[in-house]
N, CA, C and O atoms as a GROMACS GRO file, in nm:
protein
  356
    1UNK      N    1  -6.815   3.345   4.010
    1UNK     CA    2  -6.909   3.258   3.947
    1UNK      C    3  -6.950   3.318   3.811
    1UNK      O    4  -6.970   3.437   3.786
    2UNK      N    5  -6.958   3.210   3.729
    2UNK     CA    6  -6.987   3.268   3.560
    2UNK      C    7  -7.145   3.321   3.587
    2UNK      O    8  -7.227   3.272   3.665
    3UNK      N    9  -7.159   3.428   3.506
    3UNK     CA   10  -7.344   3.387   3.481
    3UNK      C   11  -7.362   3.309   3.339
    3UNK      O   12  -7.298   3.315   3.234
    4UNK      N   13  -7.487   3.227   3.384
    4UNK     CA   14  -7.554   3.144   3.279
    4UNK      C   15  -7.589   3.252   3.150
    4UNK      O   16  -7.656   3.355   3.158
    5UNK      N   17  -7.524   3.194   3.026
    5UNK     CA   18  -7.572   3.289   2.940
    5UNK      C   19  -7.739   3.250   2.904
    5UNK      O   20  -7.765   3.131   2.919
    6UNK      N   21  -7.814   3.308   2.874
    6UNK     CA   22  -7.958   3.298   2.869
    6UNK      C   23  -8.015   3.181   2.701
    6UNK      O   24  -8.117   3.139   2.645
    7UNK      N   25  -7.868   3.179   2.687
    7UNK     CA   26  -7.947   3.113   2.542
    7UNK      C   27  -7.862   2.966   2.511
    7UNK      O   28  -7.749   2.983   2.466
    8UNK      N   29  -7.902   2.833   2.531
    8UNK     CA   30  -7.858   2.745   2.547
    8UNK      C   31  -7.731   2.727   2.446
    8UNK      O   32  -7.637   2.667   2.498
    9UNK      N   33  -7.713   2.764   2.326
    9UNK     CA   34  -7.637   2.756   2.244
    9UNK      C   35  -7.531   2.856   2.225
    9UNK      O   36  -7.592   2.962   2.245
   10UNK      N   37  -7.390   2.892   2.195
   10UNK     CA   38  -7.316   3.052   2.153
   10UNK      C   39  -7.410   3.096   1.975
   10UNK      O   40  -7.449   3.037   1.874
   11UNK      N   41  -7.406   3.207   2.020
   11UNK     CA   42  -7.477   3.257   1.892
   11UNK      C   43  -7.364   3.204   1.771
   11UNK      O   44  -7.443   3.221   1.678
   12UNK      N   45  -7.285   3.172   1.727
   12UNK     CA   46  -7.196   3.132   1.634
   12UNK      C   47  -7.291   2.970   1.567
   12UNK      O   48  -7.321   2.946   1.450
   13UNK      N   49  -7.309   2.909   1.658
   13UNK     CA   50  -7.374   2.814   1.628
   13UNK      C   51  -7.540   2.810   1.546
   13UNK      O   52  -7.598   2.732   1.471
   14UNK      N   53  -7.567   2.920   1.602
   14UNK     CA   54  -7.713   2.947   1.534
   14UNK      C   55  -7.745   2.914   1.386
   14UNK      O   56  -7.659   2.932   1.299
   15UNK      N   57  -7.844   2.875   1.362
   15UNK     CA   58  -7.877   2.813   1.216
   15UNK      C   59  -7.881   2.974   1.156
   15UNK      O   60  -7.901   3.070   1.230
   16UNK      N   61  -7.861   2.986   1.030
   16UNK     CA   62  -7.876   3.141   0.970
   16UNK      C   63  -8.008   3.161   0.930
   16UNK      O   64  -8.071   3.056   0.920
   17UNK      N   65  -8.085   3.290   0.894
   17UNK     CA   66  -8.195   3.283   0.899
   17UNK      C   67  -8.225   3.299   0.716
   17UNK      O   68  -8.166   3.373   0.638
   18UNK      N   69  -8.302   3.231   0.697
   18UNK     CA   70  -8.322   3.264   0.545
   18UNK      C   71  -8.418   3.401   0.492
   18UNK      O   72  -8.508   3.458   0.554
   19UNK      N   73  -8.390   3.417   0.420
   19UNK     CA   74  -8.386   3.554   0.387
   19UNK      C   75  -8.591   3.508   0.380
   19UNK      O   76  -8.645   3.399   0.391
   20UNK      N   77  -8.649   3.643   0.357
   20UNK     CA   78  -8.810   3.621   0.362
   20UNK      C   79  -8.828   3.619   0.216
   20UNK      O   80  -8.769   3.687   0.132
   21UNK      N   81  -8.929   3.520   0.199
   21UNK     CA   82  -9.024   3.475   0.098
   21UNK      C   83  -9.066   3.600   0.010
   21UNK      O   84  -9.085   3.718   0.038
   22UNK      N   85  -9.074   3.521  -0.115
   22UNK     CA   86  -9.150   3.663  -0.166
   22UNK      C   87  -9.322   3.645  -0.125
   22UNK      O   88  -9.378   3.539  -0.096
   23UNK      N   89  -9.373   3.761  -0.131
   23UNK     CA   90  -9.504   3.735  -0.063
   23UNK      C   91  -9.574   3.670  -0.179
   23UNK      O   92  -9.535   3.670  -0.296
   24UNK      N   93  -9.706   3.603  -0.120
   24UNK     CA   94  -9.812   3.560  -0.186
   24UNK      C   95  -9.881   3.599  -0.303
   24UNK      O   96  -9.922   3.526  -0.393
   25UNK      N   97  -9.891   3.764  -0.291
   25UNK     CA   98  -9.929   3.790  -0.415
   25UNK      C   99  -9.838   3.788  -0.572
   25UNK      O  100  -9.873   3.770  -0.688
   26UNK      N  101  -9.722   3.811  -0.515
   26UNK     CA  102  -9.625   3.818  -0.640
   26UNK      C  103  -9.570   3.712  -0.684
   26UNK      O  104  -9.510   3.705  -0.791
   27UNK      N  105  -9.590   3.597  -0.588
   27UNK     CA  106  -9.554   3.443  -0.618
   27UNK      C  107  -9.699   3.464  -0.715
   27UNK      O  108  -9.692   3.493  -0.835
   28UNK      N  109  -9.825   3.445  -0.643
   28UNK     CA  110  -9.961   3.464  -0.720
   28UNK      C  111  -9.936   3.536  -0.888
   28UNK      O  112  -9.954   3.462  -0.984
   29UNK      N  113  -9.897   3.673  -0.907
   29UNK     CA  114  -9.903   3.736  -1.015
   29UNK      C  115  -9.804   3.681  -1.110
   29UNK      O  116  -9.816   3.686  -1.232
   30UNK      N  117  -9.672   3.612  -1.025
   30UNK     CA  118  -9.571   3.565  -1.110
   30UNK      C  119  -9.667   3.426  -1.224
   30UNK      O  120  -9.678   3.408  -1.345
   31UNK      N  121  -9.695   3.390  -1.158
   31UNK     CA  122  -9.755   3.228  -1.202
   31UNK      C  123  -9.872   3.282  -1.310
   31UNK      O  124  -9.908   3.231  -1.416
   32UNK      N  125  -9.904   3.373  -1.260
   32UNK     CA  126 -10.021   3.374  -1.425
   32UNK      C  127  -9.968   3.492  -1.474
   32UNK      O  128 -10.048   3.573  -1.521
   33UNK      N  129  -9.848   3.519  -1.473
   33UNK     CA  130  -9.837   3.595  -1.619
   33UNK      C  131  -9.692   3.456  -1.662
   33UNK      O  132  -9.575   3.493  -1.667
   34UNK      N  133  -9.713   3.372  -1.677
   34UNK     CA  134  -9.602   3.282  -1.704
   34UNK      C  135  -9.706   3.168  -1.733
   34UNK      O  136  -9.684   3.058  -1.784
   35UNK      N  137  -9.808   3.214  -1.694
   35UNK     CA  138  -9.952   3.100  -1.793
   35UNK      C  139  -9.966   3.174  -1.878
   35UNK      O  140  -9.957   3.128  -1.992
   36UNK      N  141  -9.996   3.329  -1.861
   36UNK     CA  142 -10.022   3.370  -1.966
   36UNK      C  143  -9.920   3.395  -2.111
   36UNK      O  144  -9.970   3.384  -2.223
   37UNK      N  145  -9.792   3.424  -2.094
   37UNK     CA  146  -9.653   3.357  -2.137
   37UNK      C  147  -9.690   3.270  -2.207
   37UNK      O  148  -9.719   3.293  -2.324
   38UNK      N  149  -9.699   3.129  -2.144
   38UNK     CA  150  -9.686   3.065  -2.236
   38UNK      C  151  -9.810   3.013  -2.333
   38UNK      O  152  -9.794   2.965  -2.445
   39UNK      N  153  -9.927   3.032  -2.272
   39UNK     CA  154 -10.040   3.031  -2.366
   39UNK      C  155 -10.031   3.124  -2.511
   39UNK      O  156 -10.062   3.083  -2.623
   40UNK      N  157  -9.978   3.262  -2.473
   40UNK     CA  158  -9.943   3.335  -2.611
   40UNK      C  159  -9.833   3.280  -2.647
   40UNK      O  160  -9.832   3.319  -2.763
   41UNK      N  161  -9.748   3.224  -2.636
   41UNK     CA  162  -9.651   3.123  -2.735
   41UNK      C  163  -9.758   3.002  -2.751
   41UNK      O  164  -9.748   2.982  -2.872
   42UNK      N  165  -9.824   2.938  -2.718
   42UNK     CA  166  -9.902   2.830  -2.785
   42UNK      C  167  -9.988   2.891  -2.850
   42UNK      O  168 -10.000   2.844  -2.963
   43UNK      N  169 -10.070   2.992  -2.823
   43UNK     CA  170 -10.159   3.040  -2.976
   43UNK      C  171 -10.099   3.082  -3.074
   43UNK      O  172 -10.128   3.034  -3.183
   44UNK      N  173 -10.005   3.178  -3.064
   44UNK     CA  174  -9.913   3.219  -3.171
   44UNK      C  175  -9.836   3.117  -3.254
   44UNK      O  176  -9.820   3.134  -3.375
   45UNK      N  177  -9.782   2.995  -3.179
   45UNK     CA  178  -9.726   2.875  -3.246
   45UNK      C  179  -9.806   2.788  -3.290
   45UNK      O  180  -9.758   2.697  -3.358
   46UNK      N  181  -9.954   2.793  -3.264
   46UNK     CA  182 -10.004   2.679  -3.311
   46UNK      C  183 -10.082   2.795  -3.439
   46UNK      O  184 -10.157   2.748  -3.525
   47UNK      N  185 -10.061   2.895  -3.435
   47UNK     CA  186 -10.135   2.965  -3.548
   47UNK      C  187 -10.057   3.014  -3.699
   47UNK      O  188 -10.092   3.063  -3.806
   48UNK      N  189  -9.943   2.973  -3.638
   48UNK     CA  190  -9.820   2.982  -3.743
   48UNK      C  191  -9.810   2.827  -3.772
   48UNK      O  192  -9.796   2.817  -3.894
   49UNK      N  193  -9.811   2.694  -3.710
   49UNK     CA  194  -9.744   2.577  -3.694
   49UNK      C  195  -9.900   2.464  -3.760
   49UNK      O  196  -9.888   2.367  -3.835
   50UNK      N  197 -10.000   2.504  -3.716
   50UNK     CA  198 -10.131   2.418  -3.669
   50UNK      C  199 -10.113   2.268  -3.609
   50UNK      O  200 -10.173   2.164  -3.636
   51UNK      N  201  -9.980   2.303  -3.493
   51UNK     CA  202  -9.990   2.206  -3.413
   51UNK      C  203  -9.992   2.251  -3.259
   51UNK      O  204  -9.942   2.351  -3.208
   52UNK      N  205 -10.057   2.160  -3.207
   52UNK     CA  206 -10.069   2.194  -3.024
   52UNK      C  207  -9.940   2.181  -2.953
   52UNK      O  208  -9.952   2.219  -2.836
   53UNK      N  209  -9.840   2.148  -2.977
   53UNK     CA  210  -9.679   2.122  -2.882
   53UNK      C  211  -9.685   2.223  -2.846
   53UNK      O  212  -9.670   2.239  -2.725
   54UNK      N  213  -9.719   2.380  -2.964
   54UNK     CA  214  -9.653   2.480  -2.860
   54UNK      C  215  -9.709   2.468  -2.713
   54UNK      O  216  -9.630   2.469  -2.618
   55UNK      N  217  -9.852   2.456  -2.693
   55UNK     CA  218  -9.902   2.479  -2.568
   55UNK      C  219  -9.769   2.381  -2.417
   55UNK      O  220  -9.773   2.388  -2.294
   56UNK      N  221  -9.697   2.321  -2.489
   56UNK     CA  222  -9.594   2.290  -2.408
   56UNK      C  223  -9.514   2.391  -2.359
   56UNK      O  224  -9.417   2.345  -2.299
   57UNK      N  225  -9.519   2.496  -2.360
   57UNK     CA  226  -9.502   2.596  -2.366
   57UNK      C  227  -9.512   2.659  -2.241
   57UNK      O  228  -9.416   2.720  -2.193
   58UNK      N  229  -9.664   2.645  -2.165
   58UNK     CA  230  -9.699   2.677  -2.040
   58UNK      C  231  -9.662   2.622  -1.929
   58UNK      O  232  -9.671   2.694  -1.829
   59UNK      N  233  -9.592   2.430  -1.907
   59UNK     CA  234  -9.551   2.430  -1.805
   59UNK      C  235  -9.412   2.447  -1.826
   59UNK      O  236  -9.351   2.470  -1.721
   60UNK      N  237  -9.328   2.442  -1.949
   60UNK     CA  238  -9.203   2.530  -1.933
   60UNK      C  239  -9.155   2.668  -1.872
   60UNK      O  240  -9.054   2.680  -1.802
   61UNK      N  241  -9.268   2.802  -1.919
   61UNK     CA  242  -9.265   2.919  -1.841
   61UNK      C  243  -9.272   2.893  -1.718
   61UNK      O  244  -9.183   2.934  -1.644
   62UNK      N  245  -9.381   2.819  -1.670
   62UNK     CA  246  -9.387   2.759  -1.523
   62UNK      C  247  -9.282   2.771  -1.436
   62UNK      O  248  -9.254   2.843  -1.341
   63UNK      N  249  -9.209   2.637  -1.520
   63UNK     CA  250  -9.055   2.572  -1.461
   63UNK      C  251  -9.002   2.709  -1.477
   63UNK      O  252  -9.019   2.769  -1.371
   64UNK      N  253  -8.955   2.768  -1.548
   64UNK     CA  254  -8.870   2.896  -1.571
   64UNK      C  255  -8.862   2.996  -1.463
   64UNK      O  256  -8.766   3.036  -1.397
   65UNK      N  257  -9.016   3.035  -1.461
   65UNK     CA  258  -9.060   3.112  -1.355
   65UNK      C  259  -9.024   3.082  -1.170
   65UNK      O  260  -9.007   3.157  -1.074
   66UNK      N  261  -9.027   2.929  -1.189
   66UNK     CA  262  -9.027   2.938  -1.055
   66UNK      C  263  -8.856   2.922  -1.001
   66UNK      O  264  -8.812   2.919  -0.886
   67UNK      N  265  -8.767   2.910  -1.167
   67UNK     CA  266  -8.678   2.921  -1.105
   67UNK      C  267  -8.591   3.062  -1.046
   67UNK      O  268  -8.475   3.078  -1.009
   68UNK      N  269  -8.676   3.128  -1.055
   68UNK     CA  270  -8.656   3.293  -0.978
   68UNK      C  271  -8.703   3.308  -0.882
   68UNK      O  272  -8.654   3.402  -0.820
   69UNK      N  273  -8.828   3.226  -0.804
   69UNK     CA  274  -8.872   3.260  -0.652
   69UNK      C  275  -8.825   3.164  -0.594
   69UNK      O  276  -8.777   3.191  -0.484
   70UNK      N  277  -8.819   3.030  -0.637
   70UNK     CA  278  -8.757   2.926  -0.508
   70UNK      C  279  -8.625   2.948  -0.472
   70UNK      O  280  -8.545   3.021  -0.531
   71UNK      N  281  -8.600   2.865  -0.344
   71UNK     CA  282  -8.541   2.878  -0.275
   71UNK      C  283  -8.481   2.764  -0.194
   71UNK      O  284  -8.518   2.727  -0.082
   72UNK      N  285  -8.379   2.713  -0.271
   72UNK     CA  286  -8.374   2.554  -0.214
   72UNK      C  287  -8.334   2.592  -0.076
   72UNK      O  288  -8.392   2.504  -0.012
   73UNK      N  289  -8.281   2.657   0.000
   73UNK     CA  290  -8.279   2.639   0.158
   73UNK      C  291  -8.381   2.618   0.234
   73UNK      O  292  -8.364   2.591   0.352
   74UNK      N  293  -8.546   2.629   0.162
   74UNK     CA  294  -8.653   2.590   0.230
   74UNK      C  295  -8.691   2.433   0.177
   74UNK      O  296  -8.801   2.382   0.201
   75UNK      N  297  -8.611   2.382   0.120
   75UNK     CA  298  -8.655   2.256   0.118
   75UNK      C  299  -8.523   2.132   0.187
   75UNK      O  300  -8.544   2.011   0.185
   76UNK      N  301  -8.445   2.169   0.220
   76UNK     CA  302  -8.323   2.164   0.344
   76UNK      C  303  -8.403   2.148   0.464
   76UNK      O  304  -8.466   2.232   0.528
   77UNK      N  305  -8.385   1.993   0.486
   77UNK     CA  306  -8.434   2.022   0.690
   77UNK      C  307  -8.298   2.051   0.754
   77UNK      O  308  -8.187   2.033   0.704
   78UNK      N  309  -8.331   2.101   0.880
   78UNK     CA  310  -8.254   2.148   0.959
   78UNK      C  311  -8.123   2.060   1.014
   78UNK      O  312  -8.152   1.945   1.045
   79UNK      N  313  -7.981   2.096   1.030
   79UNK     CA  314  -7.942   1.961   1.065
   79UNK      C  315  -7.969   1.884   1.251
   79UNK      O  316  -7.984   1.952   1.352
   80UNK      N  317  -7.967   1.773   1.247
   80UNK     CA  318  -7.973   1.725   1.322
   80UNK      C  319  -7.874   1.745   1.479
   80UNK      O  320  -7.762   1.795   1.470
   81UNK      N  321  -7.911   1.715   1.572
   81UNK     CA  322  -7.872   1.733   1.707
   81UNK      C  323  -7.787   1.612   1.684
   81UNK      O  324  -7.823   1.504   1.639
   82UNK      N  325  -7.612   1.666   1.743
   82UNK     CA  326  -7.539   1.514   1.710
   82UNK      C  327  -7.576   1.459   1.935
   82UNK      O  328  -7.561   1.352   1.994
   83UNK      N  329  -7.619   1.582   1.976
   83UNK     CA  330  -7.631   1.523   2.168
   83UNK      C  331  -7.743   1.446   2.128
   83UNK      O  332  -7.829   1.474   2.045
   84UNK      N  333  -7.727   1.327   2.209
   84UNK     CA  334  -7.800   1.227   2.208
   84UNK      C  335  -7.857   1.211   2.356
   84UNK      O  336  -7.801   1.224   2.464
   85UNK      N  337  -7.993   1.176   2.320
   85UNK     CA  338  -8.073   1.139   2.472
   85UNK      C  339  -8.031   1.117   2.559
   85UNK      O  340  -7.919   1.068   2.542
   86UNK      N  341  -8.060   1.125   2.662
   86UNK     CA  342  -7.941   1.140   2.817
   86UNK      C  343  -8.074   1.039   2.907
   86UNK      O  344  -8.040   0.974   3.005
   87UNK      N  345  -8.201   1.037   2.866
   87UNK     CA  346  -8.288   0.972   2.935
   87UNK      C  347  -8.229   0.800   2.918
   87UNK      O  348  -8.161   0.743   2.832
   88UNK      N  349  -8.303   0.752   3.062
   88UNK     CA  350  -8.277   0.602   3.077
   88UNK      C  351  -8.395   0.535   3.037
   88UNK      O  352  -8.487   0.602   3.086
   89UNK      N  353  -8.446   0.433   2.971
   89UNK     CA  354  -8.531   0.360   2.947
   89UNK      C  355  -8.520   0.261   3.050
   89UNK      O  356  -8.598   0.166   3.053
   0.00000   0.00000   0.00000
């Protein structure tokens, strides 16, 4: 007689695990020095320029910035179960 392996699935099948987040604070510290980024390109440009665009400036660093911590596998749902309900209505 086989024994039941303990884990409903073969480990081959297992979803992979995504690697860990950067923590809170450095997501935190990333984001305001990338306000602060780009605020000193909008004072500096609007003090050379005397126009406000540079301050466009700040949600660009933004965008920039966050393209170094995200992580599109956390915005990926999981795939779906193709076994289908076995219950009778």
């Amino acid at each position: 007689m086989k024994p039941i392996p303990s884990s409903p699935r073969p480990q081959g099948l297992l979803p992979k695990q995504a690697t860990a987040p950067a923590s809170l604070a450095r997501r935190l510290l990333l984001l305001l020095a990338c306000i602060a980024l780009g605020l000193a390109i909008g004072f500096v440009g609007q003090a050379i320029t005397s126009q406000s665009v540079w301050f466009l400036a700040v949600p660009i660093c933004i965008a920039i910035g966050w393209l170094f911590v995200a992580d599109p596998a956390e915005c990926v749902a999981p795939p779906s179960s193709t076994r289908q309900d076995d219950s009778v209505s």
